[in-house]
N, C-alpha and C positions, 0 to 999 in steps of 0.2 A: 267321738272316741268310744270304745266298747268300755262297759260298765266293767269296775272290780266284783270281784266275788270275793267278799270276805268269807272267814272260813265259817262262822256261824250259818251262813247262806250256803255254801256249799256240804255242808250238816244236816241242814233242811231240804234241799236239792238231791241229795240221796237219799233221806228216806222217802221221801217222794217214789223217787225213779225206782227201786226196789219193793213199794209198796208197802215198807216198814208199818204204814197208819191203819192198813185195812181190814186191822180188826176192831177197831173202833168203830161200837155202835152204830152212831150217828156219821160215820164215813165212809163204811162199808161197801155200800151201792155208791159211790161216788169218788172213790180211790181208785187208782190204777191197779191192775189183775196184780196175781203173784206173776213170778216169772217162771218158767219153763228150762232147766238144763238140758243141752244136748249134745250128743258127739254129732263129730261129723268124721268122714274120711275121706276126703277129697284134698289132695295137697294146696290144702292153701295158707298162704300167710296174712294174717289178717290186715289190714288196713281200712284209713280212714275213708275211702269212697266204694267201699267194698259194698254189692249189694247183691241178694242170692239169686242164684242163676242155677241150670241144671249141670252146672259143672263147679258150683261153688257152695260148700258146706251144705253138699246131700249128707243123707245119716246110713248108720249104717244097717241097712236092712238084712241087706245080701252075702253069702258065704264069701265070697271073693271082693267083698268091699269094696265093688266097684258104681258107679253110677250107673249102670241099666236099669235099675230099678226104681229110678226116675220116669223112666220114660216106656216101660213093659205098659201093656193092657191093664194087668195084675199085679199089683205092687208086691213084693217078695218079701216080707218078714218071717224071717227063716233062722234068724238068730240068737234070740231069746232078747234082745234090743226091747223092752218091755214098755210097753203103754203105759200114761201115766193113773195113778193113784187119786181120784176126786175127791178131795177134802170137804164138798158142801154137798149136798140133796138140791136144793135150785139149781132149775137148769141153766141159768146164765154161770154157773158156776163148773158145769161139766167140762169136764179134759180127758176123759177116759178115751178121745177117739185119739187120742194125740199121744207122741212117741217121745219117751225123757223120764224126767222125774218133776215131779212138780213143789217147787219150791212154798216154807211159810216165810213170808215177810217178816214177820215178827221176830225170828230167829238170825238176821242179819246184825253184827256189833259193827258200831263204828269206832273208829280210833282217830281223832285229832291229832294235827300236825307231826304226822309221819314220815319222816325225812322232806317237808314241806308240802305235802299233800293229807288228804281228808282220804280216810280209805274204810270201807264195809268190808267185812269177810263174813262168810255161809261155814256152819259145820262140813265136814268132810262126806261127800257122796260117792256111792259106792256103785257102778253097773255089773251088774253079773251077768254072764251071756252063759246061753244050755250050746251052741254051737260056733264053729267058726262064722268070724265077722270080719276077716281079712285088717287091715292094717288102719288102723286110729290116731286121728293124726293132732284134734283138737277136740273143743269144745264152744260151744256160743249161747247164749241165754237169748229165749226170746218171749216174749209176754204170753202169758197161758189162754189159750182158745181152744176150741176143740172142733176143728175144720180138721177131717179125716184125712188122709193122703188116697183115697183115689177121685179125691178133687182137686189133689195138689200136681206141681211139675207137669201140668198138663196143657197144651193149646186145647180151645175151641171153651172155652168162659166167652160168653159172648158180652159182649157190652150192649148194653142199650141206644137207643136214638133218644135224642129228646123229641118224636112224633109225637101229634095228636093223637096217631091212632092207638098207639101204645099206649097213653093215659100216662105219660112220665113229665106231668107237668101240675102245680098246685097253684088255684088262682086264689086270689085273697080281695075281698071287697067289693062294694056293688053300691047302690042311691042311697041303698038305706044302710048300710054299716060302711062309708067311705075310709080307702085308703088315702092319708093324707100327705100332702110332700110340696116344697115351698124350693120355686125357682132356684137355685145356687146353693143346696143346702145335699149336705151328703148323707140322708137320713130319709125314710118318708117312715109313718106311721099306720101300723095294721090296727083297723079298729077291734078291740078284746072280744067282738063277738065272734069272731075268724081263729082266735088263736094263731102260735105262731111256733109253736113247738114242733112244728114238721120241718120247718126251713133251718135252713145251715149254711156256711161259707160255702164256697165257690157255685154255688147253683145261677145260671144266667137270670137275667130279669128283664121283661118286656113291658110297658107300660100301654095297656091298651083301653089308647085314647078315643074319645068319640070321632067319627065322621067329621072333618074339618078342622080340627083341634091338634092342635103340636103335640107331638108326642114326648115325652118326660123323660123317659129315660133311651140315654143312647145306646145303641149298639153294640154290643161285646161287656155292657157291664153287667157285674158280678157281688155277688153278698160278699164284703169284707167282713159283717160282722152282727151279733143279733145279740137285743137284748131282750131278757125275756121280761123285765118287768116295766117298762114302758111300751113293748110290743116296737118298739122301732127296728127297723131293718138299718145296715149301714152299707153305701155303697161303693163299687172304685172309681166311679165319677157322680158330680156331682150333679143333682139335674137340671132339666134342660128348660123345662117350664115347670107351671104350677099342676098336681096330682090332686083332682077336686073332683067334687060331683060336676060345676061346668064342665071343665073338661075331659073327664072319664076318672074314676075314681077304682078302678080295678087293676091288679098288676097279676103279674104272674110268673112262676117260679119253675124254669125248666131241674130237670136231674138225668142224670142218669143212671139206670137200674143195670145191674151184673147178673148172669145166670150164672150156675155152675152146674157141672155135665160128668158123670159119672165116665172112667177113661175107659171102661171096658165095653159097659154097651152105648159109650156117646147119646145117653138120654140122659134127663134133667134129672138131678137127684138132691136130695137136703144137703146144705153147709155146714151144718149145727155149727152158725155162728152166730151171736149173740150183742147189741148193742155195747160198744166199749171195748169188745175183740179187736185186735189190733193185727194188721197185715201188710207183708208186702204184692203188691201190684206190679208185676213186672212183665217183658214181653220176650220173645224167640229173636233170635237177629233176622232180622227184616221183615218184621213186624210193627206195623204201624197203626196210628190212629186213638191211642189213648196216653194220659200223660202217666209214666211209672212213677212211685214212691208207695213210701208208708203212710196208709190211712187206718183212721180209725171207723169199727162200722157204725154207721150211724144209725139202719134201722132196715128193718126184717121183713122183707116179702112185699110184693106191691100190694098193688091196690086189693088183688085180688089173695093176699093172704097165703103164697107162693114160698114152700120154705126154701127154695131152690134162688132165689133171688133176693138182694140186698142192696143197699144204697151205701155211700161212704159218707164223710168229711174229711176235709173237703172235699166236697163232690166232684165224683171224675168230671174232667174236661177232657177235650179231643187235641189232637196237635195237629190235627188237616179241618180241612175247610170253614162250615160258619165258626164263630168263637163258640155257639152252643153243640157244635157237631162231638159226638163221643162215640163213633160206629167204628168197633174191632176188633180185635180178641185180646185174650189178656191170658196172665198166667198168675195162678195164688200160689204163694211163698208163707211161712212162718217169718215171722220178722226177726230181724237180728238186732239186740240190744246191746252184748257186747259181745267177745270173742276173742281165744285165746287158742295157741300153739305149743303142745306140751313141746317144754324147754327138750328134754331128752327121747321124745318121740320121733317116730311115728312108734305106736305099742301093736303090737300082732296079738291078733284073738283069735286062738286056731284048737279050743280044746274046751270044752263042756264046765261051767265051772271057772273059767276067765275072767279076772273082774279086771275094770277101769275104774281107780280111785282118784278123786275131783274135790280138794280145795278150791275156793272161790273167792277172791279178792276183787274190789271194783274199788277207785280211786279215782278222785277228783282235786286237781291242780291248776 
């Protein structure tokens, strides 16, 4: 049966999700981003399996507040729709490529048991627009990163292969620092001289056995989980034999790496995305080969130091052929945390000087 939330936990559950803690010192580097407010003007009603698409909660860039400028060469910000405000000097902290206002954690109140729910609310924000921005329909928060839009709403993000020739694969262990792992046991161990801070959930794993020798780990399995201070890996089956210097004590960790491509001149251009930046991964309809959702980035450019390239968690998989296959295109989205329908909208921005004003409430029940 599903766990209660008492409301003390759902207290603590929102300042989480909002980032209430991340100015604390010592959690800082290690709390969730602030979040990012944003309009949108695409008629939509928000719901629960709602995920952005170029016809669902574009913003509003364009005088006629319509989606083309999704999908133009040249993204059109023509409204006065204003970039957001960077609160830190660290670049992992930059948002200035990004379009809203950028929210402080710290400024969020909660209010206990509110007609039976736990609820946050945000001071009142205010968008001024210098020109028309055609018709405004809502708003949706989504975690602060600063992955520009002429990387956004665009096909041809290529997804990587897990090839050798590519180099998108980490082996770990050898005779003399062995990885260890014991027949029926859902764990094997990377020896500390390897490190293990590279590896993350869903990355595929091959156990390459010596000439003769069974091989350990089966087919299609996958990191369920990593601890950093015993250096063990966890896996989604359990293995098959013993991970030893007898029998090969090396394993290895396929991934998959994402380019991103500049829409106008379809060459490779930087993300400025940042470990911890949170995204959605989605596709065009009839588009296939990589599995869509919200990932978080796990880490920045290959092998070769590529600001144009990044890795997730969990790491893309493919949805066609091997379990390690991840070959397709993909599309980056701003992630949607939550989302709202002005009650008496749609608001028309047709005049220099316009503003949209944005109370913010989030509630947990």
């Amino acid at each position: 049966m599903a766990l209660l939330v008492p409301q003390i936990g759902e207290v603590e559950s929102l300042r989480y999700l909002l980032g209430m803690n991340n100015h604390v010192l010592d959690l800082e580097d290690t709390s969730p981003r602030n979040l990012i407010l944003k309009l949108y003007a695409s008629t939509t009603t928000p719901g629960d399996l709602d995920t952005p698409s170029r016809s669902h909660y574009y913003e509003p860039y364009r005088s006629d507040g319509n989606n083309a400028s999704q999908l133009e060469a040249t993204p059109v910000v023509a409204t006065g729709y204003a970039t957001c405000v960077a609160v830190r000097s660290e670049a992992r902290y930059e948002v200035n490529s990004n379009y809203g206002i950028l929210l402080n954690g710290s400024r969020w109140t909660i209010e206990k048991n509110v007609s039976g729910a736990t609820t946050a609310s945000y001071p009142e924000q205010t968008f001024t627009f210098s020109s028309a921005a055609g018709s405004i329909d809502g708003y949706f928060l989504a975690r602060a990163q600063n992955m520009p839009i002429n990387v956004q709403y665009i096909d041809g993000v290529g997804v990587g292969t897990y090839s050798d020739s590519l180099g998108n694969f980490i082996t770990k262990g050898d005779n003399s620092n062995p990885t260890i792992g014991v027949a029926g046991s859902s764990f094997f161990t990377i020896n500390s001289a390897f490190g293990i801070d590279d590896i993350t959930v869903g990355m595929a794993v091959t156990h390459l056995a010596l000439p003769g020798e069974q091989i350990g780990v089966s087919t299609g399995t996958r990191v369920v989980g990593v601890d950093r201070v015993y250096q063990r890996v966890y896996l989604s089956n359990p293995l098959e034999a013993n991970i030893q210097v007898a029998t090969g004590s090396t394993v290895r960790f396929d991934y998959t790496t994402i380019t991103t491509y500049d829409r106008a001149s379809g060459l490779t251009t930087a993300h400025q995305l940042q470990p911890g930046d949170v995204i959605y991964i989605g596709t065009d309809p009839g588009v296939s080969g990589i599995t869509t959702g919200t990932y978080t980035i796990f880490s920045v450019g290959s092998k070769d130091g590529n600001t144009s390239t990044f890795q997730t968690t969990p790491a893309m998989t493919g949805t066609t052929g091997a379990p390690q296959n991840g070959i397709g295109t993909c599309t980056l989205y701003p992630s949607i945390f939550y989302a709202e329908k002005f009650t008496n909208g749609p608001y028309t921005i047709a005049n220099n000087g316009d503003q949209i004003k944005v109370t913010l409430n989030v509630e947990l029940q």
